[in-house]
C-alpha positions as CSV (number, residue, x, y, z in Angstrom):
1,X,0.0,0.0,0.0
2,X,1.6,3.6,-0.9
3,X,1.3,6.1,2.0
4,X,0.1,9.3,1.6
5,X,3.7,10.8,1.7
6,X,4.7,8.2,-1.2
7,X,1.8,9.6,-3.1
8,X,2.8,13.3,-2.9
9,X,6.7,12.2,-3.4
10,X,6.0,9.8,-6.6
11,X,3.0,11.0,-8.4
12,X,1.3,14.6,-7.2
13,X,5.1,16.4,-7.1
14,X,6.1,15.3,-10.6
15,X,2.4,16.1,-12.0
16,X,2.3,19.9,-10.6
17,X,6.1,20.3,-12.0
18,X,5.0,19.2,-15.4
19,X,1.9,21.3,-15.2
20,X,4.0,24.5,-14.0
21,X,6.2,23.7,-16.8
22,X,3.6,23.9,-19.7
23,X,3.1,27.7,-20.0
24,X,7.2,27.7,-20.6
25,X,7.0,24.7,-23.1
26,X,4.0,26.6,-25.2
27,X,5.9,29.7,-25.4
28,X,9.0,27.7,-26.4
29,X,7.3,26.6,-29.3
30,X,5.7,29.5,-30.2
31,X,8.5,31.2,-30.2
32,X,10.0,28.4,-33.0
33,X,6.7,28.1,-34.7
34,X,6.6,31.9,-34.9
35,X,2.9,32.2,-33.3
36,X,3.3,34.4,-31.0
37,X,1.8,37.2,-32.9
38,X,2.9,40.3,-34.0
39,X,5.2,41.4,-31.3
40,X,6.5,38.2,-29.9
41,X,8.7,39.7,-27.3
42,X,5.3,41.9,-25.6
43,X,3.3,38.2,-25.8
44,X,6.2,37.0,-23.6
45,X,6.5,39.8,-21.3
46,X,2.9,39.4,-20.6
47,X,2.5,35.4,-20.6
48,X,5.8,35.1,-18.4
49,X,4.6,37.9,-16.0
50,X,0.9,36.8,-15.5
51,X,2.5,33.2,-14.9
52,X,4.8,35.0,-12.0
53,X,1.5,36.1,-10.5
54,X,-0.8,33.6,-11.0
55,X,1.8,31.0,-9.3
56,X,2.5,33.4,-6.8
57,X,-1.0,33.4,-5.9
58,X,-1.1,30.3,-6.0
59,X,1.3,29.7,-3.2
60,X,-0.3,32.0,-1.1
61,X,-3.2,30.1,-1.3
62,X,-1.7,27.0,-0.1
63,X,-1.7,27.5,3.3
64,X,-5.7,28.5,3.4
65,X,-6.4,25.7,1.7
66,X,-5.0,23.3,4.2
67,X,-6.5,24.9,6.8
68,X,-9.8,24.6,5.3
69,X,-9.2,21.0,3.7
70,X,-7.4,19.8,6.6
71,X,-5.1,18.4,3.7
72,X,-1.9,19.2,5.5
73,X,0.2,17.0,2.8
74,X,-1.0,20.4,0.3
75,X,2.0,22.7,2.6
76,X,4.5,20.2,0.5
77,X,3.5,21.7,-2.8
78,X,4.4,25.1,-1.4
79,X,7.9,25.0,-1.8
80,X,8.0,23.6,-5.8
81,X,5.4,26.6,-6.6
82,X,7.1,29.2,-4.8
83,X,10.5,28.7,-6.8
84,X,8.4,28.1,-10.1
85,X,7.0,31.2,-9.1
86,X,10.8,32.8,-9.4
87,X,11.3,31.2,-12.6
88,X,8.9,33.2,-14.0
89,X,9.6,36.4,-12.9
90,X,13.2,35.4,-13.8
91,X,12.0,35.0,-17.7
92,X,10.2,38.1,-17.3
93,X,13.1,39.5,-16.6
94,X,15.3,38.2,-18.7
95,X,12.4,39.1,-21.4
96,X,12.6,42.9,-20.8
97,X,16.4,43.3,-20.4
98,X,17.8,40.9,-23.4
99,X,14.5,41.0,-25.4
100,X,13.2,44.9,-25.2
101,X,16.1,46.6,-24.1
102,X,19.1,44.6,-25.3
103,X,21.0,44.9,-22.4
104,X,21.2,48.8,-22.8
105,X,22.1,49.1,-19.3
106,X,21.9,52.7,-18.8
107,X,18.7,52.6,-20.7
108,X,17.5,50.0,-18.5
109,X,18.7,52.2,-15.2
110,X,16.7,55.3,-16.3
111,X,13.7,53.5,-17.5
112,X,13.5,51.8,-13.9
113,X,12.5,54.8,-11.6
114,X,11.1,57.2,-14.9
115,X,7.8,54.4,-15.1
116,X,6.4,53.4,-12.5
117,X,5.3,50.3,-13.0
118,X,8.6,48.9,-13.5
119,X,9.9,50.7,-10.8
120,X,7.7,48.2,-8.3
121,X,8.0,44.9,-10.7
122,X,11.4,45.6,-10.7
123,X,11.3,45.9,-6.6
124,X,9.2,42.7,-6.7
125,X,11.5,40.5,-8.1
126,X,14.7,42.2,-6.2
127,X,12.3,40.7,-3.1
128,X,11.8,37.2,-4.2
129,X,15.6,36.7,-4.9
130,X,16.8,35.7,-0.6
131,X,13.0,34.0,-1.2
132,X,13.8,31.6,-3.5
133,X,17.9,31.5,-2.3
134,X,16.4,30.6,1.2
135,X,14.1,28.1,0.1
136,X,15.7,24.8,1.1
137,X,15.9,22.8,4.1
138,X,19.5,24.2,5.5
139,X,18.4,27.5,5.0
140,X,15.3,27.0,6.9
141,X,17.9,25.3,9.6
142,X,20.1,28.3,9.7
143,X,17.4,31.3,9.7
144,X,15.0,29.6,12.6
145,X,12.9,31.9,13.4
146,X,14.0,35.0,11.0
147,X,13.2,32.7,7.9
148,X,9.8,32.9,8.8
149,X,9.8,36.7,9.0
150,X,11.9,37.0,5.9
151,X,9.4,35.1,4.1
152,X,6.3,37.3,5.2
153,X,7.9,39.5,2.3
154,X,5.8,37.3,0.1
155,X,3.2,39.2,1.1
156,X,4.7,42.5,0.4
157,X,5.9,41.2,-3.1
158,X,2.1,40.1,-3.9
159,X,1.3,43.6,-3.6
160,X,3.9,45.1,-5.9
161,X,3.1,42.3,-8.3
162,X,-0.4,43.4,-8.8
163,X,0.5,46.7,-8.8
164,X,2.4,46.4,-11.4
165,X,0.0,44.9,-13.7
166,X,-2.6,47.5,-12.5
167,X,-0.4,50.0,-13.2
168,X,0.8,48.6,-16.7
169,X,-2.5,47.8,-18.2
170,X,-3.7,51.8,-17.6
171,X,-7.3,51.5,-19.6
172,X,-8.2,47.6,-19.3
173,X,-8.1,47.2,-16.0
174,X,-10.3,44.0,-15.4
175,X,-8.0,41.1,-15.4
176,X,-5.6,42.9,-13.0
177,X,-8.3,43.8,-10.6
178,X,-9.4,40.0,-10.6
179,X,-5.8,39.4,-9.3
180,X,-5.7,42.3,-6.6
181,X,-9.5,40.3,-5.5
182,X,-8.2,37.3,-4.8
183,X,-5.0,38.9,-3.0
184,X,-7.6,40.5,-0.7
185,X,-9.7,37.6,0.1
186,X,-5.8,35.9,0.8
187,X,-4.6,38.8,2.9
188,X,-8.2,38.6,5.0
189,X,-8.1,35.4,5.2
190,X,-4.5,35.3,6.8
191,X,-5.6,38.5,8.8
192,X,-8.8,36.4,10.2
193,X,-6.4,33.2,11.2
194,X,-3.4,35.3,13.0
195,X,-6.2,36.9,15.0
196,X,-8.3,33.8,15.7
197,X,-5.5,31.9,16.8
């Protein structure tokens, strides 16, 4: 008989890494198939940006979910979607310096604090590098207590990420405003536990 750790080791972990993995794999080959429309590069800054934040959302949904499941093996998941999390914002990044700015550095610096919304994507992603450098078992070790408190800034990073759609999108504002929703009823929710327990 498998146990339920066996379970999430052999078959659910591999599963949600494939599945994380397809958004990449489609704009792989779209990108050799030349279907990513007419401006290729703005399809891939958005695609690999809204994956950031939908993954990122994601994870911070995790923990509610457990509490209201009472699936505790879901907290296992966390981890995996967290650093997937940082491998999109990493190809979103990579996107806009290689891709749209060509590594125009001094380009790159004044464009940073001159638009806003790349001033706080930019600070987003700044945030989730100790994030995803702390993520492992001897870091958690290490850190005791202050790797919990360094990893509230995932909260802080939600907030900039949605901001910086919101703040992109100027006219269409809908889909962004979905996202900012759900980060609401997250932050509530985590709001309503702390001051419950």
């Amino acid at each position: 008989m498998i146990s339920s750790s066996n379970t999430i080791s052999y078959i659910i972990k591999p599963v949600l890494f494939m599945v994380c993995l397809v958004p990449f794999i489609a704009l792989v080959i779209g990108a050799v198939n030349n279907t990513l429309g007419i401006n290729p590069v703005e399809t891939m800054t958005h695609e690999t940006g809204e994956w950031t934040l939908r993954l990122l959302l994601v994870t911070l949904a995790i923990t509610p979910l457990r509490h209201l499941s009472g699936k505790s093996w879901l907290i296992k998941l966390r981890r995996m979607l967290g650093l997937y999390t940082f491998f999109y914002a990493c190809l979103h990044f990579i996107t806009y310096i290689w891709l749209d700015q060509y590594f125009d550095w001094m380009e790159i610096i004044r464009d940073i604090p001159k638009r806003p919304f790349i001033t706080v994507g930019f600070a987003a992603f700044v945030l989730l590098i100790p994030l995803a450098v702390t993520s492992n078992n001897k870091m958690m070790r290490r850190l005791k207590k202050n790797w919990v408190k360094l990893h509230k800034l995932v909260y802080v990073i939600a907030v900039l990420g949605v901001l910086h759609f919101l703040w992109l999108v100027k006219a269409d504002t809908l889909e962004p405003l979905i996202y900012a929703g759900i980060l609401l009823i997250l932050l509530g929710y985590r709001a309503y536990y702390q001051r419950r327990t």
